[in-house]
N, C-alpha and C positions, 0 to 999 in steps of 0.2 A: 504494500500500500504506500501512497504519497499523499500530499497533499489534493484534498479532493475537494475543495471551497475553490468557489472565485467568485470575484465583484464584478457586476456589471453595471448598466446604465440605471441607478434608482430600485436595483435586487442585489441581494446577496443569494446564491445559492451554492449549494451544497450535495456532493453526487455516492453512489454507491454502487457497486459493481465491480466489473472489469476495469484496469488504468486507461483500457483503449478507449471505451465506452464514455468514463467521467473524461478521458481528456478532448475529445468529440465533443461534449456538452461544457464545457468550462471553455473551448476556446468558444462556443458559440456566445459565452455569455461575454467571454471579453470582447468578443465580435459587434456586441448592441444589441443582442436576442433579449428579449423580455417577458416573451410569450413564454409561459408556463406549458401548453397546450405543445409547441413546439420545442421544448426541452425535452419535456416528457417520452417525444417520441427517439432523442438519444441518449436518456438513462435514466435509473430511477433517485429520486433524493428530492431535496426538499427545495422552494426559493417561495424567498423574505422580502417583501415588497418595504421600503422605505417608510412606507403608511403603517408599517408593521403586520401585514396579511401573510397567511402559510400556508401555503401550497405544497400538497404534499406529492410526490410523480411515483407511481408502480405501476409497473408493465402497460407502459401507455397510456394511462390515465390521468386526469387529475383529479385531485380532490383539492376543495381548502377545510384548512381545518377551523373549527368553530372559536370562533374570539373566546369561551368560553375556559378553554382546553388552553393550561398554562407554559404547555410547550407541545415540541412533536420532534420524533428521532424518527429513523429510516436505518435498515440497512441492517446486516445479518445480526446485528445485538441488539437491535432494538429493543425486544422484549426484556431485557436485561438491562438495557440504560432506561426506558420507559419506570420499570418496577423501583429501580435506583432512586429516578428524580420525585414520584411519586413518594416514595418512604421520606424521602431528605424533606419536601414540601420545601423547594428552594432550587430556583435556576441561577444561581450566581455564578459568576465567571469559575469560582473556586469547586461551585457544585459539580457543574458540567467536566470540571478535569477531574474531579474525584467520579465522577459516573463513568467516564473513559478508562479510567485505571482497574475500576471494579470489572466492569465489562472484558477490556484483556485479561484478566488473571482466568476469568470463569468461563471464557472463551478462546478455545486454540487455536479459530478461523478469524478472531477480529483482535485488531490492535497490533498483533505482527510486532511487538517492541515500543511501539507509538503508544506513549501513555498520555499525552495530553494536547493541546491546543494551542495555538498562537493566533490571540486575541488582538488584534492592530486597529 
């Protein structure tokens, strides 16, 4: 795994998958793609509109998810960082690297060494 975020025009998004796959979709976002709908069709992960809306991409789809809902993960540990942030009851910068570290240790298909996040 590498880095799998990238900034685009007023989204942040964020990919999961293949490296081919997310870097297919991150160049599209450096590129000025902003469509969800059209991410979606090169990989699955999440983008964060500026207004703060989430959209969440699986197998071609999209969803947004409900203002309601205090955050949303993607990607083979989901279930695992989902139950994490849920117990913590806290998205903070510190939560989210401590939900990544949990997740590598209890998973031997995610995190690959990569224990945390670079926040810029």
């Amino acid at each position: 795994p590498g880095t799998k975020v990238a900034r685009g025009d007023g989204i942040v998004a964020a990919f999961c998958g293949t490296n081919a796959a997310c870097a297919k979709a991150m160049k599209a976002v450096r590129a000025g793609e902003t469509d969800a709908d059209e991410l979606a069709r090169l990989c699955d992960g999440l983008v964060v509109t500026e207004e703060g809306k989430i959209y969440e991409l699986f197998n071609g789809l999209v969803e947004r998810t409900p203002a309601r809902e205090a955050f949303a993960v993607n990607g083979s540990g989901f279930a695992e960082a989902a139950a994490f942030l849920s117990g913590a009851q806290d998205c903070s910068e510190a939560t989210v690297k401590a939900a990544l570290k949990y997740v590598a240790t209890v998973r031997s298909d995610c995190g690959d060494g990569i224990n945390g996040l670079t926040f810029d």
